[in-house]
C-alpha positions in Angstrom: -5.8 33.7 -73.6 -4.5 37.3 -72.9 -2.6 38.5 -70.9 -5.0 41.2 -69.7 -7.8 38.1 -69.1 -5.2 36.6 -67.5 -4.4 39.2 -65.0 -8.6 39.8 -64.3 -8.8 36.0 -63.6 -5.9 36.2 -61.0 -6.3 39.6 -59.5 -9.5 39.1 -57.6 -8.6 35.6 -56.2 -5.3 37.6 -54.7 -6.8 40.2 -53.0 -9.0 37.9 -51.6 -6.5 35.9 -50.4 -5.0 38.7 -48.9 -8.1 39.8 -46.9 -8.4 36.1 -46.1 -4.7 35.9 -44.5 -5.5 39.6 -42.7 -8.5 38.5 -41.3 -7.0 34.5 -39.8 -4.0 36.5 -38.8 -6.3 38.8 -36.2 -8.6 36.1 -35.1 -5.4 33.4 -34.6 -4.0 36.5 -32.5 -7.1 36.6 -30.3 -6.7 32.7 -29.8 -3.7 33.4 -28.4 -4.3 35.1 -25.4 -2.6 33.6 -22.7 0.8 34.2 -24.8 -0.1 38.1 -25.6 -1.3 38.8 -22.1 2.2 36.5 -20.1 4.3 38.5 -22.4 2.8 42.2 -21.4 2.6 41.0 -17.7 6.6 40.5 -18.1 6.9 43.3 -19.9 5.8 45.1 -16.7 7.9 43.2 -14.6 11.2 43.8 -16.3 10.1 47.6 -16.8 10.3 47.9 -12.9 13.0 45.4 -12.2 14.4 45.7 -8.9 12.0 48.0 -7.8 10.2 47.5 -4.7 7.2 48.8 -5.6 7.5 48.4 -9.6 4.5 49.8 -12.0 3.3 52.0 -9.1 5.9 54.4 -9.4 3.9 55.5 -12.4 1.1 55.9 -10.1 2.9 57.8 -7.9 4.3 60.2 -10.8 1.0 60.7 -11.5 -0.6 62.0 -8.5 2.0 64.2 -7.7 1.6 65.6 -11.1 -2.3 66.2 -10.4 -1.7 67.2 -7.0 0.9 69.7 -7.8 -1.4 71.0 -11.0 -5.0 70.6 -8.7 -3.6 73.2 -6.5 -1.9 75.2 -8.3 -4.0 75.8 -11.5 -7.3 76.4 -9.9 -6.4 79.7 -8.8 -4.5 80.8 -12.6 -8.1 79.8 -14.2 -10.2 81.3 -11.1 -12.1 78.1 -10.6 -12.5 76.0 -7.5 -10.4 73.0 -6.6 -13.3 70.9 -6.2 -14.0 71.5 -10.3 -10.9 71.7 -11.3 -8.5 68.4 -9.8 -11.4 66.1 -10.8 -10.8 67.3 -13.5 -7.7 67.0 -13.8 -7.0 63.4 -12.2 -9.6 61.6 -14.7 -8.2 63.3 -17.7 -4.5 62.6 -16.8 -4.7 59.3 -16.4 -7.0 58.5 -19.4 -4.6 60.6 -21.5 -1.5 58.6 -20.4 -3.5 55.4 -21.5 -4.3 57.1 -24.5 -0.9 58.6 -25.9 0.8 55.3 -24.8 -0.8 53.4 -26.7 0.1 55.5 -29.6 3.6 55.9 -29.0 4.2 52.4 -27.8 2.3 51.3 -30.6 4.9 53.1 -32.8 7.3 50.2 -31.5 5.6 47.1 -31.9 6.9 45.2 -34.3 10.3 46.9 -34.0 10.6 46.2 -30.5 10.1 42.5 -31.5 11.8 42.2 -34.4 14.4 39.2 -33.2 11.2 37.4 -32.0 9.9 38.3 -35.9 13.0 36.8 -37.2 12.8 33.6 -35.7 9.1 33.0 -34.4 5.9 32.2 -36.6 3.2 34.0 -34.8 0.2 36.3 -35.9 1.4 40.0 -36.0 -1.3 41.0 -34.7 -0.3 39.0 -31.1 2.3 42.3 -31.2 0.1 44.3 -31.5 -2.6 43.1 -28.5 0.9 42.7 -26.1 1.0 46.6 -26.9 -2.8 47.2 -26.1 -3.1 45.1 -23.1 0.5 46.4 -21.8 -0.5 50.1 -21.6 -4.2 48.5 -20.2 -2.1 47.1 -17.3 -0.6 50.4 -17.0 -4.2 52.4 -16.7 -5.2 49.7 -13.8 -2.5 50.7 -11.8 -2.7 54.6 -12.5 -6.5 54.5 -11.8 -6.4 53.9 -8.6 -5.9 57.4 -8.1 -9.5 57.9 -9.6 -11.7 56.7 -7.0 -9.4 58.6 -4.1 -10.1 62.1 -5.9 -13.8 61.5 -6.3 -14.5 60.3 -2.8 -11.8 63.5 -1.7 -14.4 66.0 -4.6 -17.6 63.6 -5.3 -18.9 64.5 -8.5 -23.2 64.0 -9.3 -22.3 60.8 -11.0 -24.9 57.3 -11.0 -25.0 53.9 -12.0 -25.9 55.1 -15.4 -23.2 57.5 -15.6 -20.9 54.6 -14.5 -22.1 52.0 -16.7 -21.4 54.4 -19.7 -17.6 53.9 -19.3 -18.0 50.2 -20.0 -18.6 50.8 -24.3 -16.2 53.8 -23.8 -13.4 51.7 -22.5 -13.9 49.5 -25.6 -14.3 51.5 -28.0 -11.3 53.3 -27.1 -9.3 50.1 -26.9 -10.3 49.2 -30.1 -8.4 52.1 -31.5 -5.7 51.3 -29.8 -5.8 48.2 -31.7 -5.3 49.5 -35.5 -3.2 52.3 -33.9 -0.8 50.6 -32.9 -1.1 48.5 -35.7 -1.1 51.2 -38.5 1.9 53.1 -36.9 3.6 49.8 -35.7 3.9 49.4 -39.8 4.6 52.4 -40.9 7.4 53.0 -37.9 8.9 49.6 -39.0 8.7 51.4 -42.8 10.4 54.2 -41.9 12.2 54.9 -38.7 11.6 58.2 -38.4 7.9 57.9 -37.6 8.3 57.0 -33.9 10.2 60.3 -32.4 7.7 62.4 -34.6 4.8 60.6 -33.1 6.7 61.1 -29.4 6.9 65.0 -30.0 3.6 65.5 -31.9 1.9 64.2 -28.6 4.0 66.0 -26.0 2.8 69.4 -28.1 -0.8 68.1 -27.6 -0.4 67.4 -24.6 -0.7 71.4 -23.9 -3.3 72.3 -26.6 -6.1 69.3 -25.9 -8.3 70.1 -23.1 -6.7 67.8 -20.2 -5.4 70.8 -17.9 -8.2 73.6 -19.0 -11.6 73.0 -20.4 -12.6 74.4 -24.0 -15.4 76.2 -22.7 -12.7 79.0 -21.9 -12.1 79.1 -25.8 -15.8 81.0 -25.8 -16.9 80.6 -29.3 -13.9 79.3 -30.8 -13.9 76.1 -28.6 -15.2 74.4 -31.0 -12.1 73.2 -32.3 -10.5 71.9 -29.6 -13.4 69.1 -29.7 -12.2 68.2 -32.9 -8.8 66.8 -31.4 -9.3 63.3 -31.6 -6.9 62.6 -28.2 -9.6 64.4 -26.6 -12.1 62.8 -28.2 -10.9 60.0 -26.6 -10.2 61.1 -23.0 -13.7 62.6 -23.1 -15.9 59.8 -23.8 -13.7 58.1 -21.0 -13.9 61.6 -18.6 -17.3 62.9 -19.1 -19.1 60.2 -17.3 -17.0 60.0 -13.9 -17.4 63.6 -13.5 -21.2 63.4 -14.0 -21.3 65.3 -17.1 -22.1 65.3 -20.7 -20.1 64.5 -23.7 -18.7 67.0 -25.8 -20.8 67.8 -29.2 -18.3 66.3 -31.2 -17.0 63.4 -29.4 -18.9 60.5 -30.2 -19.8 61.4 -33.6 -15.8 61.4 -34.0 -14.8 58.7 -32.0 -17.5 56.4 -34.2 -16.0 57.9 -37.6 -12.3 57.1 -36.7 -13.3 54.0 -35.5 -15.0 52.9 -38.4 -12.5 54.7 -40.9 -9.7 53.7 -39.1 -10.2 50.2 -38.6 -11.4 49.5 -42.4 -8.2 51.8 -43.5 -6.2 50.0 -41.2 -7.1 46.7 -42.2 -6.9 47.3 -46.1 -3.2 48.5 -44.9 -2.5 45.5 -43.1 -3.7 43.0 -45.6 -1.8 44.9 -49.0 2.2 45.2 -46.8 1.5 42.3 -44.4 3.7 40.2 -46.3 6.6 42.9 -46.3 6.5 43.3 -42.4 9.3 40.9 -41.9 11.2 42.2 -44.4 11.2 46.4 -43.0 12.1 45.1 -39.5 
């Protein structure tokens, strides 16, 4: 027998065992819930340790941040305050759920690596500590939420609420291979996660959070194509009782399908180096 019939008989059998391994190693993850979600909880904890009032100081960074930009922007873009810190409040703390995720994600297998070392567990449970961590993170910042809309109500109804459920998911779910896909490739090269941190804090002033694209006049159309606001929007739109952007759900479907296929093809060719780059 050849060599070449060899390799055809062999080949398939591998790949499929590597698919196999990828796709036991994200359910097995998922089984293990109560360890992913104990060690974000902790994570919390030891974030704020000694603090009296711990993860809320986040919250409180927050709303001074939207209170000092509600009142002070509104009159630089000639709009009222009533449009404009709705606005503002929704977007900011969707977009601090959205970038951490991101950035965190950069870290999360390198963050881990002496549990890596020592530890048998499914990667992925690194990756859901991540996601849940920063979901944590947008319980306690979204408390500012319902104070701004009963302050500015917006014509929002139980439809327009109910849309955030599948938008919350959705989102999340990206979270999921993003932090994944960059968790690998910042434990490939080390480089990747101050990048990431400056890439974002440069968006943070070009994506539609603090002004809305509609003052782009014809040209806004590119700002929709931004997939951080793609993001923030799907989440955004409905609590201030208006539509979706063109683009956003259109994009938000295609990086979710792309990026979780890519993702996973990623994750099940190098998952057997991941030890070995951390």
């Amino acid at each position: 027998m050849t060599a070449m019939s060899i390799g055809g008989m062999i080949g398939p059998s591998k790949r499929g065992s590597r698919l196999s391994l990828a796709a036991i190693d994200f359910v097995d993850g998922l089984r293990l819930i109560w360890l992913w979600s104990a060690l974000a909880q902790q994570d919390i904890k030891l974030r704020y340790r000694g603090s009296v009032i711990g993860p809320f100081w986040q919250t409180l960074t927050t709303a001074a941040m939207v209170g000092s930009l509600g009142l002070l922007y509104p009159r630089l873009f000639k709009v009222s305050v009533a449009d404009y810190l709705p606005m503002v409040a929704v977007g900011l703390v969707f977009w601090t759920f959205v970038t951490g995720m991101v950035t965190e994600g950069c870290k999360a297998f390198t963050e881990v690596q002496h549990i890596l070392h020592v530890v048998k567990l499914p990667f992925s449970v690194h990756v859901y500590r991540v996601v849940y961590r920063n979901v944590l993170t947008l319980a306690h910042n979204f408390v500012i939420i319902p104070i701004v809309l009963l302050i500015f109500p917006p014509p929002i109804g139980i439809l327009e609420l109910l849309a955030i459920v599948p938008a919350f998911l959705i989102v999340v779910l990206n979270g999921v291979w993003i932090s994944l896909l960059f968790g690998m490739i910042s434990a490939r090269y080390r480089d990747i996660p101050p990048i990431i941190a400056s890439i974002i804090q440069l968006l943070l002033f070009v994506t539609p959070i603090f002004w809305q694209y509609q003052l782009l006049g014809p040209d806004g159309w590119w700002a929709q194509l931004n997939p951080l606001f793609v993001a923030v929007d799907v989440m955004r739109a409905p609590l201030l009782g208006q539509p979706t952007a063109s683009f956003s759900w259109p994009i938000m479907m295609l990086l979710t399908i792309a990026g979780c296929g890519g993702t996973f093809a990623f994750f099940a060719r190098f998952r057997s180096r991941l030890p070995f780059w951390v």
